[in-house]
C-alpha positions, 0 to 999 in steps of 0.5 A, a space after each residue: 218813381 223812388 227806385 232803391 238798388 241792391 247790390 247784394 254782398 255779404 262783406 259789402 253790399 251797395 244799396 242806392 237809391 234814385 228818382 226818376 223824374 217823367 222826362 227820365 231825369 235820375 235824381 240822387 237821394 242816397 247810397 250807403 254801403 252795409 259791411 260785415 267781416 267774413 269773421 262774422 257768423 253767417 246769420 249775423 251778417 245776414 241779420 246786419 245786412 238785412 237790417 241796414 236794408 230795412 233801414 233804408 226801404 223804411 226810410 225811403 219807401 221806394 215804389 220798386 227794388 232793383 236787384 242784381 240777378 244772381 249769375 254763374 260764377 265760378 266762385 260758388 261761395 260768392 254766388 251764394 252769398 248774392 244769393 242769401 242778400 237776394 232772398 233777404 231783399 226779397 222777403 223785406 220787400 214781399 213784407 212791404 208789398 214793394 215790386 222787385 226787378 231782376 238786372 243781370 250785370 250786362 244790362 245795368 252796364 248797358 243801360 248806364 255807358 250803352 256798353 255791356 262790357 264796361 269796365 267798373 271805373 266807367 260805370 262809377 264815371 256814368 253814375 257821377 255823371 247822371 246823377 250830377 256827382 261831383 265824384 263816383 260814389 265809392 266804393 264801386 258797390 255804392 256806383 252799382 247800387 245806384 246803377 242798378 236802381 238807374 237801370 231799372 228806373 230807365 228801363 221801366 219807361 221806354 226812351 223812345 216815348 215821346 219827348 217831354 218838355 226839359 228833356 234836352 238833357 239826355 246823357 250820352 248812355 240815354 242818348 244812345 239807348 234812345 237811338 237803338 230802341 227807334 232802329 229796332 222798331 223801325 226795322 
């Protein structure tokens, strides 16, 4: 499954794409981060953000978008502004036909240090390690791209499915998802 991640930001916004493999193996296929200035007008950077999204769905055809869930802030012009990126995703891929999925920032950290609480340089850390990068993506934006789309890859296929051959090579984060999905069912 070809997952693209948004993290939604009007000065930058992440966009990452993986592959998930059936013995849930994520594969790096790109990450780019679309910026504009705060100078910019506000429909501008909404057209220059949603084009460089366009982009990147055409060229990947990813079968699911993962986004990041807009959440309470006390910063109202920052929420607003995940939320017109939001709303520009969704429409790109309404158009497209493509499915969406919502991950608030817990569960992307969770899924990918089995932490909720993770520090941004641990999530980057995890990203690298999954993917098999020499180095976190920079900036942090690019890792939560990409950690989104690993979320919601790995969240779509229960871990406690059934082992497939080649898949000794979980990640400590799959490893510990993997345990605590088979606790809970067998309590």
């Amino acid at each position: 499954m070809r997952i693209l991640g948004i993290d939604p930001g009007l000065t930058r916004c992440g966009v990452g794409v993986v592959e998930i493999g059936a013995a849930r193996r994520a594969t790096f296929i790109d990450v780019a981060v679309v910026r504009t200035p705060a100078s910019m007008e506000l429909s501008q950077r909404l057209l220059t953000i949603g084009s460089g999204i366009e982009e990147l769905i055409d060229q990947h055809k990813p079968d699911a978008i993962a986004l990041e869930r807009v959440f309470a802030q006390h910063n109202v012009s920052t929420v607003m502004g995940i939320a017109q990126i939001s709303g520009v995703a969704f429409f790109l891929a309404a158009q497209r036909g493509i499915p969406v999925g919502l991950h608030t920032p817990t569960e992307v950290k969770a899924a990918v240090t089995g932490y909720g609480g993770a520090e941004k340089d641990q999530v980057g850390a995890m990203v690298a390690k999954i993917l098999r990068l020499a180095s976190p993506p920079k900036p942090a934006d690019a890792a939560d791209a990409l950690a989104l789309a690993i979320c919601h890859g790995w969240r779509g296929t229960p871990l406690s499915a059934p082992r497939v051959a080649g898949d000794t090579n979980l990640t400590p984060a799959q490893a510990a998802w993997r345990a605590a999905e088979q606790r809970s069912r067998s309590s």
